[in-house]
N, C-alpha and C positions, 0 to 999 in steps of 0.2 A: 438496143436494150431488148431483153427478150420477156418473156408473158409473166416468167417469176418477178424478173427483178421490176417489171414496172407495178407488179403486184404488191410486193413490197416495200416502194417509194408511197405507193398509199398510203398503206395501213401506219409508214413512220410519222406521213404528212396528216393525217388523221390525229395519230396521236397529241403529235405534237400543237395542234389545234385546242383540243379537249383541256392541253396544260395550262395554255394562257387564259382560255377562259374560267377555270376553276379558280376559287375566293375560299380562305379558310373561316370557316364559323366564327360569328364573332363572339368574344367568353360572354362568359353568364354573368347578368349584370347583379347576382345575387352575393357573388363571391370572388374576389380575382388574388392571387396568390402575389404578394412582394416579392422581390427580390432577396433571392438568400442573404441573409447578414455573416461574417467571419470572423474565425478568431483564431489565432496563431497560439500553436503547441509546437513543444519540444519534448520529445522523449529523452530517459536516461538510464544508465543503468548503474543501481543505489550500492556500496560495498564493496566497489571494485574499483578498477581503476582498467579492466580491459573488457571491452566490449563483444558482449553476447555474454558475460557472465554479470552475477550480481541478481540483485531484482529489478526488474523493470516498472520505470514509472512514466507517469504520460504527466505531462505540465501544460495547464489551458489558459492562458495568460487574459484576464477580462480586464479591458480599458478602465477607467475611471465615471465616464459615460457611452454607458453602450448609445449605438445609432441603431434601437429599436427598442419595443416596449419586453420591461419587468418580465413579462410574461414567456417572454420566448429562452430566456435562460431560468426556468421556476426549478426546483428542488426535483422537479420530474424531469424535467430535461437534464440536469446534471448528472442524474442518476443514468438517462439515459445514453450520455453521452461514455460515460464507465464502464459501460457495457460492452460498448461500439469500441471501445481500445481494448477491452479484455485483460487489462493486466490485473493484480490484487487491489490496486489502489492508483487513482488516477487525482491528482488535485486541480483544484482552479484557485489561481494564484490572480489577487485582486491588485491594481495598481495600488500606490501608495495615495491616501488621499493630503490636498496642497497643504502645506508645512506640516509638513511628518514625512519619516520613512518607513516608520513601520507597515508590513505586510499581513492583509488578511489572507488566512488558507482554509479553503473546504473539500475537508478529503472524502474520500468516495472508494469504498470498495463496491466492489461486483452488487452487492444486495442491498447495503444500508450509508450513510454519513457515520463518519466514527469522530469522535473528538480528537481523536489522536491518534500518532503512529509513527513510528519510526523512521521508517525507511523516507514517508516521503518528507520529513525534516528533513536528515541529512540531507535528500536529496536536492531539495527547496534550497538550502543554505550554500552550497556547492552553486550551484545552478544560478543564482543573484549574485554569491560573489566571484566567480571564475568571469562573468560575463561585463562585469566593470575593468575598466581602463584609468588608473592604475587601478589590481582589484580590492574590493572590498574586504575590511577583515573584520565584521563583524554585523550583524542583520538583526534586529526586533521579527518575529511572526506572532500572528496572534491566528491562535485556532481555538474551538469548543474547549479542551480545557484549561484553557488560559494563556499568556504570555512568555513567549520562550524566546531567550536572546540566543544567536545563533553566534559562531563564531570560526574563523577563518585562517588557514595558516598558508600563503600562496607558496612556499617552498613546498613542506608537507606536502601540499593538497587535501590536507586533512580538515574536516568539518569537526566540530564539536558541539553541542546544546548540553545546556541544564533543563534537565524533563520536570516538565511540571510533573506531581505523584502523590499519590493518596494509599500507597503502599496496604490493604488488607488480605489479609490471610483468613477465610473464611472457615466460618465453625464446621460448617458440614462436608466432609470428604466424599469423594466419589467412590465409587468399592472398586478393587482391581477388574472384578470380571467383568465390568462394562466395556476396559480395555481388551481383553480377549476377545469377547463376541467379536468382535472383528479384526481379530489378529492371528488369524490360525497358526503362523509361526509360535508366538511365544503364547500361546497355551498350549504347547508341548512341552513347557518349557515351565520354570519356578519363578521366571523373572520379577514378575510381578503379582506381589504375595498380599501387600500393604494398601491402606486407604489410602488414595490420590491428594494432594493438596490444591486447592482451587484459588488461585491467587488474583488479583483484582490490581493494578497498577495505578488507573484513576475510574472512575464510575463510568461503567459500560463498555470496559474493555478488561474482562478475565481472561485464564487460560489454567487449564487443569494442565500442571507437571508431572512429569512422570520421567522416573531416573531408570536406566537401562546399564546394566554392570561394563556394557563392552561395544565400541562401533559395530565390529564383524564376532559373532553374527547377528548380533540381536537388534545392532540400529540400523544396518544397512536391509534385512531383511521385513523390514516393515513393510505394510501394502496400503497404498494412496487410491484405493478402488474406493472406499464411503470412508467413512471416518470412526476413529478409534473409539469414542465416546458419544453418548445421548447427551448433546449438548444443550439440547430446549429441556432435559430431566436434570439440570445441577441447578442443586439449589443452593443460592447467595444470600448472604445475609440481608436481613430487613432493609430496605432502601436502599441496595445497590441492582436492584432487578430495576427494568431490562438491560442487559450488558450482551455483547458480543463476547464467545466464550470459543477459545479456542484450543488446541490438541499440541503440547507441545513436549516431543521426544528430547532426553539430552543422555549424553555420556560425557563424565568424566575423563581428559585424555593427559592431564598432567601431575607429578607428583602434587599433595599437598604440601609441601614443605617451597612451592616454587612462586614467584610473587607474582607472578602474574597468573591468574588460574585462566585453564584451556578444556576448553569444552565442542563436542560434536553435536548440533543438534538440527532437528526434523518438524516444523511445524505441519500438520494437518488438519484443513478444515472443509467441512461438504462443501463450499458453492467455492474455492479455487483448486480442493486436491493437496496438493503441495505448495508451500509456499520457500522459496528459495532465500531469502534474507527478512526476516520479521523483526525490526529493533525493539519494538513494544514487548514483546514476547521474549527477548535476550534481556530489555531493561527489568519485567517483572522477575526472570529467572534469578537474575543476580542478585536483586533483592532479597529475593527470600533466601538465598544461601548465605547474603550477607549476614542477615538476620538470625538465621539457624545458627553461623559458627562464629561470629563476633560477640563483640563486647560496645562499651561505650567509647564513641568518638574513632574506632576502626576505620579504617577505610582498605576496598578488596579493588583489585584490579580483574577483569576477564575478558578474554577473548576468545568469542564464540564464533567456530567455523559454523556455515548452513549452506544449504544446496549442492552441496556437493554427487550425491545420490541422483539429481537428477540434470546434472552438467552445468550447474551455473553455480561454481562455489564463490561463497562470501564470507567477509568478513568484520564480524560486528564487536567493537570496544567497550565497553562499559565501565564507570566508575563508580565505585558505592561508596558513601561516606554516612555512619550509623552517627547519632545522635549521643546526650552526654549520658541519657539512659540507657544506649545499645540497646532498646527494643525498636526503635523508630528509624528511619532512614531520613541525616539532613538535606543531604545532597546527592543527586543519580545523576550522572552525564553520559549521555551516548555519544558516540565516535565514528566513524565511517568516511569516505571517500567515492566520488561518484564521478563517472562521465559521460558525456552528450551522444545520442546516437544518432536521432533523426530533430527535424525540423521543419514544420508545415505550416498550412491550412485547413482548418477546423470550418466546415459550412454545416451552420446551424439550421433548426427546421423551418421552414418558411413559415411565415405569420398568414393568417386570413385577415383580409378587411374587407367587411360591407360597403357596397358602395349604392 
């Protein structure tokens, strides 16, 4: 062995001394972290029936008793956790508690809890019933605005609910050029001349509509950089403020004279951009057209494409049935089809305990 290598047997034999004698600090006895608690999600995607199109939803399935404290799933962690998926709307889907089947749901977009929403019914309803053996045809949920029976067709695949609805058409319209300021396409243009209608589906979820004569060019060339409307400036009638208000583009793409009306539409709002399938926002739509060109006891059928524009088209059903006044809406059913994409583990944030 020569002068290097026995130089070298040293410094390993050194080292390796140094290892066995080192002890890692012991924690602080002020604070020691638990073990992470979990919780299984599935993702889906709502409208479709092929995956990577549709809207995507995230599913947080909470036990009936968690193995850790209240605390660690609070309305900030939920919110938190919405975030960390990124999608429009992410729900936590509650076990059923013993003798009952009915399902609590708490939806969650990017910023706030909404009472409700479309997409992630259908999606909830699909998602319980596809996953029984033989499957289920038909599901109770209960969410913020009430009670919605879900229901199930295993041939189809087709989901169906009766929307809970509070249908109001608000006195105060928005003026077009709120829409232009950020549309520099069509303020070139005449499209939009008229005050906006600001429609409300149930308390705390509006949407200012706005009709566009043509897809190309006037609904394809919209820009998803900010958003088309001051949406914290529309003002809703007495006692429906605060509401989630959103931007929602349509065109007409079928004759009137056809039974099933066909429509293209774009919703827009600041904190997702584009939203690829919004049912809350096709249920409010339909509404008020039902409303605008019916009578008493009518009922309209529509099929509303969305996302298309930004590669995830979908397709959303709706049914309207006007009341014996034909000013009120008795019955609104949304429609859709969904499929599973992923499926995991959810590790939640670790708890502190004093010891």
């Amino acid at each position: 062995m020569n002068a290097f290598e026995q130089r070298l047997q040293q410094l390993v034999s050194t080292s390796n001394s140094r290892e066995a004698t080192i002890t890692p600090p012991p924690p602080t006895t002020s604070q020691k972290s638990a073990p992470s608690s979990t919780l299984s999600f599935s993702t889906l995607d709502v409208f479709t029936t092929t995956r990577f199109k549709g809207n995507q939803l995230a599913v947080v399935h909470v036990p009936s008793s968690l193995p850790l404290p209240a605390s660690v799933l609070s309305q900030e962690t939920k919110q938190t956790i919405a975030r960390e998926f990124n999608f429009s709307e992410t729900v936590f889907l509650h076990d059923a508690p013993t003798g009952t089947s009915d399902r609590q749901l708490d939806i969650f977009t990017l910023k706030e809890e909404l009472p409700f929403a479309g997409h992630p019914i259908i999606g909830i309803i699909c998602h319980l019933c596809q996953n029984e053996e033989p499957p289920l045809e038909s599901v109770t949920l209960l969410c913020k605005a009430g009670s919605i029976v879900g229901r199930y067709d295993p041939e189809t695949q087709l989901a169906e609910a009766e929307i809970p609805h509070n249908v109001r058409i608000h006195q105060t319209p928005v003026s077009g050029r709120a829409v232009l300021k950020s549309q520099p396409y069509l303020s070139r243009t005449s499209v939009v001349t008229n005050d906006l209608c600001v429609v409300s589906i149930v308390k705390g979820l509006s949407f200012v509509l706005i009709q566009l004569p043509s897809i190309s060019p006037h609904l394809e060339k919209l820009e998803v950089s900010g958003h088309s409307v001051d949406c914290e400036s529309v003002k809703l009638d007495d006692g429906w403020a605060p509401s989630f208000v959103g931007t929602y583009f349509y065109a007409i793409t079928s004759p009137s004279s056809d039974r099933i009306i066909k429509l293209r539409a774009r919703m827009l709002e600041p904190s997702v951009g584009e939203d690829s399938a919004t049912g809350s926002a096709a249920s409010t739509l339909a509404s008020f057209m039902a409303l605008k060109d019916g009578t008493a006891n009518m009922t309209f059928y529509y099929s509303i494409e969305q996302g298309v524009e930004m590669g995830r088209a979908s397709e959303i059903q709706v049914k309207v049935t006007l009341d014996a006044t034909g000013k009120a809406v008795e019955k609104l059913v949304l429609a859709g089809k969904a499929v599973r994409v992923t499926q995991g583990v959810l590790y939640l944030p670790e708890s502190k305990t004093s010891t």
